[in-house]
NUVEX-434030 format. One line per 8 residues: number of its first residue (from 0); for each residue x, y, z of N, C-alpha, C, CB. Coordinates in steps of 0.05 Angstrom, whole numbers. Glycine has a CB too. Example, Ala and Ser with C-alpha at 12.3 -4.5 7.8 and 13.67 -1.06 7.14 Angstrom:
// residues 2
0> 264/-114/156/246/-90/156/264/-66/156/226/-89/181 | 257/-45/142/273/-21/143/258/1/157/282/-12/114
END
This chain:
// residues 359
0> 17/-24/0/0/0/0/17/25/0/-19/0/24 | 32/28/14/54/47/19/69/53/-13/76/32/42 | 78/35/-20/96/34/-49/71/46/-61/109/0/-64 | 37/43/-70/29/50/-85/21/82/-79/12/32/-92 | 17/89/-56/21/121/-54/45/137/-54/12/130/-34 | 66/117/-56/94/142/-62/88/144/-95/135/127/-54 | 81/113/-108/80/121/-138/64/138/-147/76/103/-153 | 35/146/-137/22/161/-142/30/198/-137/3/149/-129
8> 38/194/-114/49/225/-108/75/224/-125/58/234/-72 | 96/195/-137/114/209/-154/98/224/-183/137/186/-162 | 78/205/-187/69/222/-215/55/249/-216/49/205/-230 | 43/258/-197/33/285/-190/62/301/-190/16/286/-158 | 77/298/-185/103/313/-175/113/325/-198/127/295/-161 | 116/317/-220/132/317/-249/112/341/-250/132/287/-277 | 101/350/-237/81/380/-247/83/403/-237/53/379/-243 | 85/393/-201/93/408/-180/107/393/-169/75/419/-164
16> 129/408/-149/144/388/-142/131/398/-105/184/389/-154 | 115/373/-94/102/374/-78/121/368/-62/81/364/-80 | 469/356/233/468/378/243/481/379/256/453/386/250 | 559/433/303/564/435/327/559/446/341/575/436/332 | 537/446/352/526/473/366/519/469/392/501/485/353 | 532/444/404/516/439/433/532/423/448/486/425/432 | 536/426/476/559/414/486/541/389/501/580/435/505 | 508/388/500/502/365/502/503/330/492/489/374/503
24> 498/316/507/496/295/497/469/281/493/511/282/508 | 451/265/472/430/260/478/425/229/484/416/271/459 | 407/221/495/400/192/502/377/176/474/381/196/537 | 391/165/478/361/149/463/345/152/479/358/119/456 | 244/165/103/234/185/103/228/184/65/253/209/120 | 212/143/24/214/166/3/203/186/14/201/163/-24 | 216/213/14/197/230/20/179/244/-11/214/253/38 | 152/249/-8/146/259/-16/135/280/-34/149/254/-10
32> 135/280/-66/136/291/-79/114/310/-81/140/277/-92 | 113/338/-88/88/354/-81/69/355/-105/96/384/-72 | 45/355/-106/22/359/-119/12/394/-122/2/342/-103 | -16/387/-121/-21/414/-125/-40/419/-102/-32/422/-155 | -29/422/-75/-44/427/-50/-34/451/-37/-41/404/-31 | -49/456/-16/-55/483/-13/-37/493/20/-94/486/-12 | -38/507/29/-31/517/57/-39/553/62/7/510/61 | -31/552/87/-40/583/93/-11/588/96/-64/592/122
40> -6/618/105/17/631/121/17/621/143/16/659/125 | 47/611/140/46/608/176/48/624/193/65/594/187 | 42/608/220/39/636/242/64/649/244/30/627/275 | 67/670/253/89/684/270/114/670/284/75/696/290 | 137/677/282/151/671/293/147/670/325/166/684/284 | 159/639/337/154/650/368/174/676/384/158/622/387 | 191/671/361/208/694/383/232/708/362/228/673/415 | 238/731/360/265/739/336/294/754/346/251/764/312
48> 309/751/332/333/760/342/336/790/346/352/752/326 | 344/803/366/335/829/375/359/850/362/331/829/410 | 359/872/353/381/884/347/396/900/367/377/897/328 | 423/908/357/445/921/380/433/940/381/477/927/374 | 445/955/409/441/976/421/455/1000/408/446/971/446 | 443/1014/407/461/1050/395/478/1050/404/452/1081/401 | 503/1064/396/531/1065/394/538/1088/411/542/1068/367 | 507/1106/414/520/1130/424/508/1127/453/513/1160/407
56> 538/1140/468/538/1136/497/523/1154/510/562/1138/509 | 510/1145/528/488/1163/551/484/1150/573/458/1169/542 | 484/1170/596/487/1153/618/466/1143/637/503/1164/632 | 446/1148/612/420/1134/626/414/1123/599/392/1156/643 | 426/1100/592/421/1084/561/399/1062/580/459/1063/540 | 395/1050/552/374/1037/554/391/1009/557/352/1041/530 | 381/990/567/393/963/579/398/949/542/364/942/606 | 415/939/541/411/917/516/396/895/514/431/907/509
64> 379/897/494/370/880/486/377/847/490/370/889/465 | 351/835/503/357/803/515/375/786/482/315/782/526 | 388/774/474/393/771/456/373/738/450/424/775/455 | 362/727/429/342/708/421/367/678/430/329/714/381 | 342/656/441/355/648/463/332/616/451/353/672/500 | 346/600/439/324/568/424/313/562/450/344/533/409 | 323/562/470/318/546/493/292/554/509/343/547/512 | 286/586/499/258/598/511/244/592/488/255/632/521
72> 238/579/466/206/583/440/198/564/460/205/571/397 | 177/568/458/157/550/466/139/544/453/147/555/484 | 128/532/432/100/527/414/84/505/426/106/518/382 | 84/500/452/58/485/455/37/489/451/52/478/471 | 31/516/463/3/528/462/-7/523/437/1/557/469 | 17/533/411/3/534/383/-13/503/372/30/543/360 | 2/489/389/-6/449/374/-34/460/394/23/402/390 | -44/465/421/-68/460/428/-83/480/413/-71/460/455
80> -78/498/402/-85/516/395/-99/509/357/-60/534/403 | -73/499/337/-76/486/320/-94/465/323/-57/482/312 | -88/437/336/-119/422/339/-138/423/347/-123/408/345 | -142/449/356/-175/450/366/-194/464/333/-180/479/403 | -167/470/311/-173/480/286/-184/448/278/-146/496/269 | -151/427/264/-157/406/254/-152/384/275/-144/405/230 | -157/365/273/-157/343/290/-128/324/277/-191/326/289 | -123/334/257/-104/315/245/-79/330/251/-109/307/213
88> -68/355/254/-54/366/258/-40/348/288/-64/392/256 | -7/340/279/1/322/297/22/338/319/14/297/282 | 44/365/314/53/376/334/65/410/310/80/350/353 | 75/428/322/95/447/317/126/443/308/95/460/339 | 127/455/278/157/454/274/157/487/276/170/437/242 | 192/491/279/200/512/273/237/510/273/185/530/293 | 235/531/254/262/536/248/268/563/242/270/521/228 | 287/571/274/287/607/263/295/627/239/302/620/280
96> 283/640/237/284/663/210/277/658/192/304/672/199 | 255/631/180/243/622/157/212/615/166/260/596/143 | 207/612/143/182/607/142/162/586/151/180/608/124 | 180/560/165/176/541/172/174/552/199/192/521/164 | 159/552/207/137/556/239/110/555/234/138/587/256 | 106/525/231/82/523/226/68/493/245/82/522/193 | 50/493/243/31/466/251/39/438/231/-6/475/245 | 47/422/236/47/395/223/25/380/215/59/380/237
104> 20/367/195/-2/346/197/11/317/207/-16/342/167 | -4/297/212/3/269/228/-9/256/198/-16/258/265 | 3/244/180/-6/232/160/-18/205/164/11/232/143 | -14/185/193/-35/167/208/-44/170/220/-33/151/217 | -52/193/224/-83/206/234/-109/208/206/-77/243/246 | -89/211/183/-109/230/166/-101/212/139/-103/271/164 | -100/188/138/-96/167/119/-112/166/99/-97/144/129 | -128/165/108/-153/154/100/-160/184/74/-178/148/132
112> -162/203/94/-154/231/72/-146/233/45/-133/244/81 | -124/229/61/-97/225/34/-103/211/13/-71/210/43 | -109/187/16/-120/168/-7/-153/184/-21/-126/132/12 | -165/198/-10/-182/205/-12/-188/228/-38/-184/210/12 | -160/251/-26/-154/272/-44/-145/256/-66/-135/293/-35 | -135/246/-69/-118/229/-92/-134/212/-111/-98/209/-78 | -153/205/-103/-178/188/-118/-187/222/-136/-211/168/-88 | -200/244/-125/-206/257/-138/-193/274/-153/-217/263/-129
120> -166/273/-150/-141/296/-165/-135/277/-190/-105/303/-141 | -141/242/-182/-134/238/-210/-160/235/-226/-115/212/-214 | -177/226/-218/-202/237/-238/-208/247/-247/-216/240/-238 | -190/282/-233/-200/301/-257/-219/323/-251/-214/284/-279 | -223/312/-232/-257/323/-220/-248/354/-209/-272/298/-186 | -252/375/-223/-239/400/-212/-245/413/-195/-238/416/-226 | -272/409/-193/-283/434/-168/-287/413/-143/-320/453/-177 | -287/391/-147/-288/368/-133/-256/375/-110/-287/338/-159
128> -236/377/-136/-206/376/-118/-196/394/-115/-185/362/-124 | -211/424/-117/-207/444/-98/-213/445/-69/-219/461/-106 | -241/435/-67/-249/426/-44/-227/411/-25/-269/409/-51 | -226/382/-42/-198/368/-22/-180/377/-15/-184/350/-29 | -166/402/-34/-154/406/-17/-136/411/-1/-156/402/-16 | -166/422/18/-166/432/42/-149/402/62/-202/443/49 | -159/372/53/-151/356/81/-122/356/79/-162/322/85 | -105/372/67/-80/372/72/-71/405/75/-65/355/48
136> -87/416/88/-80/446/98/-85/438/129/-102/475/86 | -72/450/143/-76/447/172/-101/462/183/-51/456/186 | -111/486/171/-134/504/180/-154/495/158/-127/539/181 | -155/476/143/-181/462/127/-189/483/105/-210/456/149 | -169/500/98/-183/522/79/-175/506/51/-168/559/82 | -195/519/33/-196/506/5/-180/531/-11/-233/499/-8 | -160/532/-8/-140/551/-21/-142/534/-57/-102/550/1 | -129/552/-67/-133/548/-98/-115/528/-108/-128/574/-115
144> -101/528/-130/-79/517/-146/-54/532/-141/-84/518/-175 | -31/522/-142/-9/531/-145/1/538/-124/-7/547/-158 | -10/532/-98/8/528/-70/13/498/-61/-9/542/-44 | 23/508/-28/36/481/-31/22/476/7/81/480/-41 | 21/453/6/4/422/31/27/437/52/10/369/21 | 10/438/80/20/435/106/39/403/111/-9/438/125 | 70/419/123/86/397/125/64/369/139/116/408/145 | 87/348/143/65/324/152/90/303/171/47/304/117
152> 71/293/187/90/276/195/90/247/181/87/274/225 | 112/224/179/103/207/165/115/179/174/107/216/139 | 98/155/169/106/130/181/112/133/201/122/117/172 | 79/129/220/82/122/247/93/136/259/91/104/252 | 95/158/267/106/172/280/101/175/314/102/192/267 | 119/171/330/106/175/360/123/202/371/112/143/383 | 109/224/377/113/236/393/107/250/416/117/240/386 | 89/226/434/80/241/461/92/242/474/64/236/475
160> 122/235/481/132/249/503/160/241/493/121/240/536 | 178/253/518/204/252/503/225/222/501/220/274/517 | 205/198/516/228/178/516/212/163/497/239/162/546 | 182/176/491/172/155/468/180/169/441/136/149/470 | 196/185/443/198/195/414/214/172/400/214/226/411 | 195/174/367/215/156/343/243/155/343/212/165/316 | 254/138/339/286/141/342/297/169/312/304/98/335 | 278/155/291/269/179/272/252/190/267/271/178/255
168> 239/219/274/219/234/265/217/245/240/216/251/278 | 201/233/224/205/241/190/185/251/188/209/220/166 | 188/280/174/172/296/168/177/314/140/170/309/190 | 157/307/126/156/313/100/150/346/88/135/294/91 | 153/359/66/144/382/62/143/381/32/159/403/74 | 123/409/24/128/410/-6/147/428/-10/106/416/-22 | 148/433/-43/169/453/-48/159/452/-80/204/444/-40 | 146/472/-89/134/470/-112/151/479/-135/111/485/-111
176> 174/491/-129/194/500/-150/185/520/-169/203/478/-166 | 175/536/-152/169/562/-175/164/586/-156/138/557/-199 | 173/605/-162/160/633/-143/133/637/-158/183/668/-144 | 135/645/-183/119/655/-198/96/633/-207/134/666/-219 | 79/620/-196/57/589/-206/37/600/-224/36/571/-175 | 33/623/-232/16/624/-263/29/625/-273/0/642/-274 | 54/630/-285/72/614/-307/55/592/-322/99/597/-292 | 43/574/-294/45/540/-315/10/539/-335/45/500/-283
184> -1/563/-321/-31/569/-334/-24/580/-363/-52/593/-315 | -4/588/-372/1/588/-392/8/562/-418/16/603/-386 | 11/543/-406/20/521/-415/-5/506/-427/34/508/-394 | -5/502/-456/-30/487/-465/-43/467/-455/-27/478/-485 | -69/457/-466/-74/441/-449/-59/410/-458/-103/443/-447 | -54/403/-476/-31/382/-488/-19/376/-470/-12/389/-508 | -1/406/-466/31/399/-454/20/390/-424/58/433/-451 | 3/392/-418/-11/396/-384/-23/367/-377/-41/423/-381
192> -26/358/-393/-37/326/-394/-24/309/-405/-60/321/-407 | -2/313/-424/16/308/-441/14/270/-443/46/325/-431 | -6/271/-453/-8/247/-467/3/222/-482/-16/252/-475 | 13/243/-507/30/233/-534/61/239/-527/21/252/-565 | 75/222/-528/111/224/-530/119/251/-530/125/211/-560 | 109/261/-556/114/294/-564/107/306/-539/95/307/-591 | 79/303/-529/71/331/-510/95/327/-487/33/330/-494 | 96/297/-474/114/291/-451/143/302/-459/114/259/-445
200> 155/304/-481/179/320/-484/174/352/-481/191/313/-513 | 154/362/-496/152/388/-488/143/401/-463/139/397/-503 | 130/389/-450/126/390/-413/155/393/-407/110/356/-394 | 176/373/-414/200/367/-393/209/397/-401/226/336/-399 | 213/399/-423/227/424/-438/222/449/-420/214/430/-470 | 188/454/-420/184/478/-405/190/469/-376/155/492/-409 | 179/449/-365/187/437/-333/214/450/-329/191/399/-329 | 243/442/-341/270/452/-349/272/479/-343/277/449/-377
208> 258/499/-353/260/517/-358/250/539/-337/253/515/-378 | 234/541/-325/220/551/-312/223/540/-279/197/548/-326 | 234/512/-269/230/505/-239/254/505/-228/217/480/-234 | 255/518/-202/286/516/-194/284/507/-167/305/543/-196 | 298/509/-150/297/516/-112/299/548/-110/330/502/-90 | 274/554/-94/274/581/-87/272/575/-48/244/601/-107 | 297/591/-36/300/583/-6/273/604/3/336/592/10 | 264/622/-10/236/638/6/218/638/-7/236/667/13
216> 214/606/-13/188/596/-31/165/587/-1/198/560/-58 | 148/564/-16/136/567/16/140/536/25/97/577/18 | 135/539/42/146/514/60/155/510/57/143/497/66 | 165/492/60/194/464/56/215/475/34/180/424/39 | 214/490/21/232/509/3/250/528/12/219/523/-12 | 243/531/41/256/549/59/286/525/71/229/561/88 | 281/502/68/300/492/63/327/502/63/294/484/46 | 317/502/33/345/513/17/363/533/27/339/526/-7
224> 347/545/49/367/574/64/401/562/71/349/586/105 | 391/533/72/419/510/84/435/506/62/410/476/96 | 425/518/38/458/519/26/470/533/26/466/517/6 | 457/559/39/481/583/45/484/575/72/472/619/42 | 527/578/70/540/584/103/529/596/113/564/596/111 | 535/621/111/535/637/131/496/642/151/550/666/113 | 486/632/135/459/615/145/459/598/166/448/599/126 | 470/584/153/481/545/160/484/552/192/523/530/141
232> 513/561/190/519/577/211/507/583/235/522/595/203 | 484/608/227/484/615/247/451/609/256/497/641/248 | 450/581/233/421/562/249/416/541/253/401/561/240 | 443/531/279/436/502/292/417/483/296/439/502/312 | 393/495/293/363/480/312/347/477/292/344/500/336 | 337/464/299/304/460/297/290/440/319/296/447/265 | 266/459/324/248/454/346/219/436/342/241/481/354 | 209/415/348/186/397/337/179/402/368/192/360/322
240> 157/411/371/131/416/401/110/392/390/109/458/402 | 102/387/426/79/375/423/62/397/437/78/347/434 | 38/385/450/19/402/475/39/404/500/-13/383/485 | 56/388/505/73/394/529/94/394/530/72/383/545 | 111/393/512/137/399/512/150/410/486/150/378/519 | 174/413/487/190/428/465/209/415/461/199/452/470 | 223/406/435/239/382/434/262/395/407/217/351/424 | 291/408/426/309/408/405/329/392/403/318/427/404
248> 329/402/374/346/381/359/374/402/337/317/359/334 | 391/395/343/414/399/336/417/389/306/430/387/355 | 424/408/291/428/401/260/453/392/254/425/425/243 | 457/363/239/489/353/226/493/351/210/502/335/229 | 470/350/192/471/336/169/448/351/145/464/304/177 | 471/364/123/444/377/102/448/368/71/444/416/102 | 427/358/61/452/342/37/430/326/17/482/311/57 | 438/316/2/419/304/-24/417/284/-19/427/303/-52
256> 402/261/-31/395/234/-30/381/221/-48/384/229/-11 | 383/197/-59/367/190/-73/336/176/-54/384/173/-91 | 314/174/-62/294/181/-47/283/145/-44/274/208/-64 | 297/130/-56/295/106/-38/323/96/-24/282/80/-55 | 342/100/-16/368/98/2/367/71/11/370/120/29 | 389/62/27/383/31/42/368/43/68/417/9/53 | 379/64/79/365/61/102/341/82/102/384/64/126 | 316/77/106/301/99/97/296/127/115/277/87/92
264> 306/150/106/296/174/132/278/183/116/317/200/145 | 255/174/108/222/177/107/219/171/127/202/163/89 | 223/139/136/201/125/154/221/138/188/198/77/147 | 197/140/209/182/143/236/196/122/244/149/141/239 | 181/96/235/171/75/253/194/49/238/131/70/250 | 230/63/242/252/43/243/263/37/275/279/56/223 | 286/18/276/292/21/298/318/41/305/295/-4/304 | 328/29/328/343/57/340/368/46/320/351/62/383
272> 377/18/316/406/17/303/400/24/267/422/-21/310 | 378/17/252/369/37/240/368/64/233/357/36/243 | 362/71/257/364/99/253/386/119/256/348/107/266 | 411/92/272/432/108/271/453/105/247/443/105/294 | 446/78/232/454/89/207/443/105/186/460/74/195 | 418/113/185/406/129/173/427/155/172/381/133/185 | 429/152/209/442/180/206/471/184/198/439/193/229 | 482/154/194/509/153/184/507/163/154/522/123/187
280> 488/162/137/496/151/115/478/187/111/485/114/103 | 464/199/135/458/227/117/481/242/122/430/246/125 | 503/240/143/530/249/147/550/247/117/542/230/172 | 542/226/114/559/211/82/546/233/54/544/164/74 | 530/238/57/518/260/50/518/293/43/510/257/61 | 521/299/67/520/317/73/538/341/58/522/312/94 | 531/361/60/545/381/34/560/394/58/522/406/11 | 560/394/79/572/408/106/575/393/121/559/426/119
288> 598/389/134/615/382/151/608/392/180/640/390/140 | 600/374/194/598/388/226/617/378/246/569/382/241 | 639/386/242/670/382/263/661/372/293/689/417/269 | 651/391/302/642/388/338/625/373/347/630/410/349 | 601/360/328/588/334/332/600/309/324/564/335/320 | 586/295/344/594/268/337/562/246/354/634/261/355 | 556/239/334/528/221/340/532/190/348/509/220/311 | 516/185/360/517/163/374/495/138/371/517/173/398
296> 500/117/374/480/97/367/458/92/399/499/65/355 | 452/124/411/435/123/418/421/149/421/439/110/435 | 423/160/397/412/184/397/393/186/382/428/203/393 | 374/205/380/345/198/368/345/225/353/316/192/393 | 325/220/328/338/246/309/312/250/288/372/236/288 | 312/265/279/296/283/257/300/296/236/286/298/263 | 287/278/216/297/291/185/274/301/168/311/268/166 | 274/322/165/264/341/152/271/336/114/277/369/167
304> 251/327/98/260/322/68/232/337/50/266/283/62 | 248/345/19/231/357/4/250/350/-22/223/388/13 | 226/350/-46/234/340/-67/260/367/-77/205/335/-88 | 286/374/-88/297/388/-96/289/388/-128/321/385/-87 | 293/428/-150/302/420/-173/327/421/-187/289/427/-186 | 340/440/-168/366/443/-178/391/427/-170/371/466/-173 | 395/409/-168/405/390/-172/416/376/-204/390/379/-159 | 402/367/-203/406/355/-238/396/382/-258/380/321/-248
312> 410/372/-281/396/389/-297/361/381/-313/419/393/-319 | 357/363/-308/341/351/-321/317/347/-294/355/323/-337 | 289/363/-301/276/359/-274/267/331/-264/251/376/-274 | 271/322/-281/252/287/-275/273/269/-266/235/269/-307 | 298/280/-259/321/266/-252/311/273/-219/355/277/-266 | 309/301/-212/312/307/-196/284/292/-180/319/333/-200 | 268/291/-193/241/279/-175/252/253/-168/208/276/-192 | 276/237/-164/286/213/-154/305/219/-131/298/198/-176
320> 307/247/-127/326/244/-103/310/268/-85/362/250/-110 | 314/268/-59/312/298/-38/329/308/-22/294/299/-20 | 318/328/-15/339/346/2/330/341/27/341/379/-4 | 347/341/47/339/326/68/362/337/96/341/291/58 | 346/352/118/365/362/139/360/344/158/363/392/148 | 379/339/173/367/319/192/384/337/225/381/277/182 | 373/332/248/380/331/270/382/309/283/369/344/281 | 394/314/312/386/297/337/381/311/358/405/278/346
328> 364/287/372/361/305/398/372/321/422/354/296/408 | 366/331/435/386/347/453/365/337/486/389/391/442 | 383/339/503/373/337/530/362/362/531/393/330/553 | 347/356/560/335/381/571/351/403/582/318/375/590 | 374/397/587/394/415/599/421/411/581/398/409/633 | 412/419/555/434/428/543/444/451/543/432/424/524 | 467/461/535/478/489/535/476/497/502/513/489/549 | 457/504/494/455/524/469/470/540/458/441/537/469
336> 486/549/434/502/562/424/485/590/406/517/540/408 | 486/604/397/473/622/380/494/611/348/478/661/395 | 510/597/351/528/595/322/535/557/323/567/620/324 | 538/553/305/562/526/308/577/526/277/543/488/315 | 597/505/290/619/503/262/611/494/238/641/485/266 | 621/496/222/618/476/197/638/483/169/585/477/187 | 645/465/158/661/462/141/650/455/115/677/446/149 | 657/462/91/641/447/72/658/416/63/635/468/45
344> 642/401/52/649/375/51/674/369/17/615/357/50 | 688/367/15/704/361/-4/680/352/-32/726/337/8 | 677/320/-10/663/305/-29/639/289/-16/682/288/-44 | 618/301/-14/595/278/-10/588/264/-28/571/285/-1 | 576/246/-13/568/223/-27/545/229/-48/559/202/-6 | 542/227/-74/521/237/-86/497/219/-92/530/248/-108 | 477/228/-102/452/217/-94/452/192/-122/423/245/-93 | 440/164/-133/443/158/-144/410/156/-160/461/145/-136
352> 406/154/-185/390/160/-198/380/126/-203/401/179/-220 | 349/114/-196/352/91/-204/361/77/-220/341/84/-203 | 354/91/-240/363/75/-279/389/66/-278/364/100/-312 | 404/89/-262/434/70/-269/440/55/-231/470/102/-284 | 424/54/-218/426/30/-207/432/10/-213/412/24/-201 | 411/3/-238/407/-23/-248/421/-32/-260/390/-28/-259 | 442/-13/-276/468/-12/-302/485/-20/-285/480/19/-320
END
């Protein structure tokens, strides 16, 4: 069942394309190709980095500014707050200075959904699958075409408390590869259904031409902010909330993949020695080098993946691999950094394309 909804979201996709920073130690994903689903703005930042104080001296100055501090966000309230909206909404991501502060969906909460929208997106049925959808927005709104689905959590995911968390938390996003999405309303209706050999070459042609990675696209496109250093740098974290707690995770690993791997960081629901090669092999990966970490085969971790287009030159290459950041967890009394190191990688491991798997 599983294999037949990745194949289905791979063929929607060809249209849209749907972590040293801590001196703690912690204890003991195919992802998803995007369609044509919808989301709102996410909420507000919980908290932002404050600017320096004036230069000019007075002797009744004003105190300086608290400087922004991971260890105070708190987004619980927002998950009780978000499910009393949808019921499927499973906890709070965030990642400071992007766009990702938003409500998650639990994709085995809302299964049944999923398969649901997908019966009517391929039928055809238009006003039908405006409607739907809404079951992959977290606030149920029937937003139009050309945006992109509230991130999701995926395979089994457990996160009610902190010693039941997944050894991997995989959580999916879109990334539609376009700033500009009426562009593709220009596109005949041929090329748009592309039927005949001919139309399917001229789709790729304009597909080519027009889709890239934009890092202040929406959702999961914010991504991309991680291929710039000086970004990289100076954004260690990312934060996954439930209703009662706040759960950071330390970034090691940011880097390409082909989107079936041996070890899968789609799936939730692997085990812990699993999951710690997962995280070996997204290190093997990785386009950045994190000197000051070093992970352990009992540390529990979270990978964040979205389809990339710039990668290959060819877009339909690229719908076989993702981009994919992963963390681990941090104790409750870690010591937080505002920066950590990183190096770029000589040579990662690059993502492999199936066709020449098989060669």
């Amino acid at each position: 069942m599983r294999k037949k909804f990745l194949n289905i979201l791979a063929a929607a996709s060809v249209i849209f394309s749907l972590s040293a920073c801590s001196s703690g130690e912690t204890s003991s994903s195919s992802e998803i190709s995007s369609v044509l689903l919808s989301s709102s703005v996410s909420s507000s930042s919980s908290s932002s980095i404050s600017s320096s104080s004036s230069s000019v001296p007075s002797s009744s100055s004003e105190p300086e500014p608290e400087k922004f501090d991971i260890s105070k966000v708190d987004n619980t309230q927002k998950v009780v707050d978000a499910k009393n909206i949808n019921e499927d909404v499973g906890g709070y991501l965030y990642i400071p200075d992007t766009k990702i502060d938003t409500p998650v969906l639990d994709y085995t909460i809302n299964y049944e959904k999923f398969w649901d929208f997908y019966d009517f997106y391929y039928g055809r049925k238009e006003e039908e699958t405006k409607k739907k959808l809404s079951v992959l927005n977290w606030e149920k709104k029937e937003i139009g075409k050309f945006a992109a689905g509230s991130p999701y959590l995926y395979s089994q995911p457990v996160y009610d408390s902190r010693e039941n968390l997944s050894f991997n938390l995989a959580v999916m996003g879109y990334n539609i590869g376009v700033l500009d999405p009426t562009v593709f309303e220009k596109v005949s209706e041929e090329i748009a259904q592309a039927s005949s050999e001919e139309d399917k070459e001229e789709r790729r042609k304009f597909l080519n031409e027009i889709v890239s990675d934009y890092p202040d696209g929406l959702e999961f496109a914010q991504l991309f902010h991680f291929l710039d250093q000086d970004f990289t740098e100076s954004h260690p974290y990312i934060v996954f909330s439930n209703e009662k707690e706040n759960f950071i995770y330390e970034i090691f690993s940011v880097g390409y993949i082909e989107d079936e791997p041996k070890y899968k960081y789609y799936r939730s629901n692997i085990s812990q020695e699993d999951a710690y090669h997962m995280a070996e092999q997204a290190v093997s990966h990785s386009i950045w080098l994190y000197p000051d970490i070093t992970i352990t085969d009992e540390d529990k971790f979270i990978t964040l993946s979205t389809t990339p287009y710039g990668y290959y030159e060819d877009v339909y290459d690229n719908e076989q691999i993702r981009f994919v950041v992963t963390g681990r967890l941090l104790p409750k009394d870690s010591t937080y950094n505002e920066t950590c190191k990183i190096e770029k990688n000589p040579s990662p491991v690059e993502p492999v394309l199936r066709e020449k798997k098989s060669k």
